[in-house]
C-alpha positions in Angstrom: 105.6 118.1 95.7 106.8 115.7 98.2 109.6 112.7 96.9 107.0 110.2 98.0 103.1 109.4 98.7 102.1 109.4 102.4 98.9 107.5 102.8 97.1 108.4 106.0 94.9 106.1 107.1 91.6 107.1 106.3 88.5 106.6 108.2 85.8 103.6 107.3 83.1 105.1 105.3 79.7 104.3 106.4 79.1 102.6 103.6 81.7 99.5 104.0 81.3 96.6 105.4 83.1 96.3 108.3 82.4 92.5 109.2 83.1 91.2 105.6 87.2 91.5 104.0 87.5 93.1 101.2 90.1 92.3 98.4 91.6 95.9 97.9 92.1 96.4 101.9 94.0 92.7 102.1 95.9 93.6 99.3 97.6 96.5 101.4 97.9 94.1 104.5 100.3 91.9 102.3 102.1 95.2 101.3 102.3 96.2 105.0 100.0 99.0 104.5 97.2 100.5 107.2 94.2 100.7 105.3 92.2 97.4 106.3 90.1 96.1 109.1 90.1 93.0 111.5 87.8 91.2 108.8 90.5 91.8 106.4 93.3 90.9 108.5 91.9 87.4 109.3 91.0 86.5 105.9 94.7 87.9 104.9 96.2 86.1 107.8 94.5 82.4 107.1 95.8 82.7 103.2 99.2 84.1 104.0 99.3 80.5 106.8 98.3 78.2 103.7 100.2 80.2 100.8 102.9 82.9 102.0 103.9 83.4 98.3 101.2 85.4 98.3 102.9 88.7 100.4 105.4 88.0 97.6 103.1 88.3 95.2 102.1 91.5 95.8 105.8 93.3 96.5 106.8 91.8 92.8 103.7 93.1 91.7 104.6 96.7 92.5 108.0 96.3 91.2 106.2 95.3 88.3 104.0 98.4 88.5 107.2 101.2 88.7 108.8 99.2 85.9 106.0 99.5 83.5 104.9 103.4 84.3 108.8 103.9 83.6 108.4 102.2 80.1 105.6 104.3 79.6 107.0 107.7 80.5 109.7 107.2 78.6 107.6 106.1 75.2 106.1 109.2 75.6 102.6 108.7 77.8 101.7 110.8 80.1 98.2 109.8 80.5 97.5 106.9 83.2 93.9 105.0 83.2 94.8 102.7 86.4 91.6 100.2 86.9 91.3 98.9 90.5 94.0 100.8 91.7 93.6 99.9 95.4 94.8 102.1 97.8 97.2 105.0 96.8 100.8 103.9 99.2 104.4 104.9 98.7 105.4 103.3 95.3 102.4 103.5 93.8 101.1 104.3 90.0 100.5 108.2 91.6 103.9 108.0 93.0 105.7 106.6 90.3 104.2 108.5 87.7 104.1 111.9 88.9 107.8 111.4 88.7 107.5 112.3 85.2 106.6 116.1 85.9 103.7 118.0 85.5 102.2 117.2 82.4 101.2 113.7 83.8 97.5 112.7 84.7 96.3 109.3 86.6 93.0 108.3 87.0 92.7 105.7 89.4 89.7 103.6 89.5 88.2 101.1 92.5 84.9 99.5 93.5 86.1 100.0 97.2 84.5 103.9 98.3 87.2 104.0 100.1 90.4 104.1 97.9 88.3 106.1 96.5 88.0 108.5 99.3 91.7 108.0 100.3 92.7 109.0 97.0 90.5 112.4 96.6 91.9 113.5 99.9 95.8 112.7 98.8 95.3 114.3 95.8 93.8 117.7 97.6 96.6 117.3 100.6 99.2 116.7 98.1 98.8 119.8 95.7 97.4 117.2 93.2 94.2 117.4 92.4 95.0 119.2 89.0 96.8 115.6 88.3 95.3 112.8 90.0 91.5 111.6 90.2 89.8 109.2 91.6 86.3 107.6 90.6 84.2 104.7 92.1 83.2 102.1 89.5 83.2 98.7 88.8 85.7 98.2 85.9 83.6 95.7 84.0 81.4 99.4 83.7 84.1 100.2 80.9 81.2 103.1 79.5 80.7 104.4 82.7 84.1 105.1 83.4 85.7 106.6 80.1 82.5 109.1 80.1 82.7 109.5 83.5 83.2 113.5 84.4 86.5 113.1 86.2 87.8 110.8 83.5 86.8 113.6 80.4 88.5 116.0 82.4 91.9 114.5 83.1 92.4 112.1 80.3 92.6 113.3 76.2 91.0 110.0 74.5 92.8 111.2 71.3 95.9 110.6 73.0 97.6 107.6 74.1 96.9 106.5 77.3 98.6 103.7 79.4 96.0 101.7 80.6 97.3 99.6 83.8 94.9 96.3 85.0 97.3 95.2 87.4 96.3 92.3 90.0 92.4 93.5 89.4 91.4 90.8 86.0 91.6 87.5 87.7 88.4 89.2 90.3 86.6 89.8 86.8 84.6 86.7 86.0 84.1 85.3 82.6 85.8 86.3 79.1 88.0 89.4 79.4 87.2 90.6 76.6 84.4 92.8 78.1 86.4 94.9 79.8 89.5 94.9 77.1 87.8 95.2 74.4 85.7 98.5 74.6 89.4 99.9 75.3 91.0 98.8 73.0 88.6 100.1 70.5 87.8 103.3 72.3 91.4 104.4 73.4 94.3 106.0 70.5 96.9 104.3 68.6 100.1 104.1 70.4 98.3 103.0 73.7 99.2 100.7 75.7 97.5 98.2 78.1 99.5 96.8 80.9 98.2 93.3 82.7 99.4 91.5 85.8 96.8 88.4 86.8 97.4 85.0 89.0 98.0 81.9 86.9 97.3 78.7 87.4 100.8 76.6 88.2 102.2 74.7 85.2 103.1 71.5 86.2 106.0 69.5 84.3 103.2 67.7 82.8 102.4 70.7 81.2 98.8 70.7 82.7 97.9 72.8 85.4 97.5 72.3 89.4 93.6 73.8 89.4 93.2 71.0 86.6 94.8 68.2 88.5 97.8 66.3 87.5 98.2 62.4 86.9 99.7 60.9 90.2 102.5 59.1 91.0 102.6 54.9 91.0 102.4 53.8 94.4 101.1 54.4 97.7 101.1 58.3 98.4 99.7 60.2 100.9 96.3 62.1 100.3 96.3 65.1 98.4 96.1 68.5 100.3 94.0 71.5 98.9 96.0 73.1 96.4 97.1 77.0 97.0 94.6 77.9 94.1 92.1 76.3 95.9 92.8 77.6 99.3 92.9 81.3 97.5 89.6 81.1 95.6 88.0 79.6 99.2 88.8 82.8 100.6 88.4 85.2 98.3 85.0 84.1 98.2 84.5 85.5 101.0 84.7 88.8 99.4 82.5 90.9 97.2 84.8 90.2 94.5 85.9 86.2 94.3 88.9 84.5 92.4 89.1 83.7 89.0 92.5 82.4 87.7 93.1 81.5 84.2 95.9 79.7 82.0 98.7 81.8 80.9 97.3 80.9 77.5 93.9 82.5 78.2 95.8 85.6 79.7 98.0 86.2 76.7 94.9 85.6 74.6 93.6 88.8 76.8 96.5 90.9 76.2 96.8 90.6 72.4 99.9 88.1 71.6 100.9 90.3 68.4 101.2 93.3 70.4 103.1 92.2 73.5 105.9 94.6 74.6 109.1 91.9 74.8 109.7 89.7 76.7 105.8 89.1 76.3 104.3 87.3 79.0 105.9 86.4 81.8 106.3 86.3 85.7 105.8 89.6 86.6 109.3 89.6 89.1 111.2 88.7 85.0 109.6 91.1 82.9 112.5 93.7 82.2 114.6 92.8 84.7 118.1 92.9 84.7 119.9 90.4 83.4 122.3 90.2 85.7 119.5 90.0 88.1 119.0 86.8 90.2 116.1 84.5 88.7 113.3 85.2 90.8 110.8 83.1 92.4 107.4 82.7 90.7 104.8 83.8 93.1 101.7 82.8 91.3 101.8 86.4 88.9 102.5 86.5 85.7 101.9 90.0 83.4 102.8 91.9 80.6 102.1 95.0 78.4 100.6 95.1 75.1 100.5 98.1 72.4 97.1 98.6 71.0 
């Protein structure tokens, strides 16, 4: 087994959309990856001009992914349900978790055909495909995808399963709790469900920037878009536009009496080093619950 996943860059399926960007293939532009188009460049390219967090964004979110499969290997899981994976790259959940020898299984999941694609043919290059499987679903199709063939195969229901929504929940419109709930009731004790989502800025008013804060006395200049604004605009673009929610809405999600410590918090803080640097929020906050 090689030390670390290889992606090659796969070819378009005939079934994408060439002309229209697509959230999964921008995603691996901000990571530096190969696996996107000249639609998906531009769109990435006019968001990272108005908010440059946003490349951040993404690297703290898959130091944020290694972190969490760590915590799970080491409470015992061996299972991985990873819903909207994206494409497979080197520090991946495959990569991270495979780590943890040859008793683990991932199933990643993407409503792009062509992580899909890209992961099938990893897993079969690799040596894996006896540990990792891919499926294409839309994750709001919770049924579809635990009773999905690949999914029975690789992943024991009657054992606990780390179940990883990780920068996929704020392009999931309306309550959450149609995709988290039918997991949470389906899935064993002793699971755990892992979140990372883009949150709406606090302001030191306590309100948020999407809602608007009071403004200043005095003459002052007129009022930009705000990043949120500017990242829903083009996400809309996409099959799959931008929701982003309170950090009081996303906690609600994850279950506040199960959250792992330290709870809910910027994904670049949660179980980081103390002697770590504070880090700069990027616009992600996450956490992982037991269920």
């Amino acid at each position: 087994m090689p030390d670390t996943l290889r992606a090659p860059r796969p070819g378009t399926p005939a079934e994408v959309d060439s002309f229209r960007p697509n959230a999964a293939r921008m995603y691996d532009y901000y990571l530096g990856g190969t696996n996107h188009l000249a639609a998906d460049r531009e769109a990435a390219d006019a968001l990272l001009e108005a908010v440059p967090a946003v490349a951040l964004a993404a690297r703290q979110n898959r130091d944020f992914l290694s972190r969490v499969v760590q915590f799970a290997l080491r409470e015992g899981i061996t299972q991985f349900l990873d819903l909207g994976s994206g494409y497979a790259s080197p520090g991946g959940v495959a990569d991270a978790a495979l780590a943890g020898g040859p008793g683990v299984r991932v199933v990643a999941v993407d409503i792009e055909p062509g992580v899909v694609t890209q992961v099938q043919t990893l897993a079969r290059t690799s040596g894996w495909a006896g540990q990792v499987g891919a499926l294409h679903a839309d994750i709001c199709d919770v049924a579809g995808i635990l009773g999905h063939p690949v999914t029975r195969r690789m992943i024991d229901l009657d054992r606990p399963v780390a179940i990883l929504c990780l920068a996929v929940l704020h392009f999931v419109p309306g309550p959450l709790d149609r995709v988290l709930g039918p997991l949470r009731r389906t899935v064993a004790p002793g699971s755990l469900l892992a979140v990372s989502h883009g949150a709406a800025t606090p302001t030191p008013a306590g309100r948020t920037r999407t809602e608007g804060a009071a403004r200043p006395a005095g003459p002052t200049r007129p009022a930009g878009p705000s990043p949120a604004s500017i990242s829903r605009l083009i996400y809309d673009c996409t099959l799959t536009p931008l929701t982003l929610r309170s950090e009081h809405d996303i906690r609600a999600a994850l279950g506040e009496c199960g959250l792992v410590e330290p709870g809910l918090v910027p994904v670049a803080r949660w179980r980081m080093p103390e002697s770590a640097p504070p880090p700069a929020f990027a616009g992600l906050v996450g956490g992982v619950s037991r269920l």
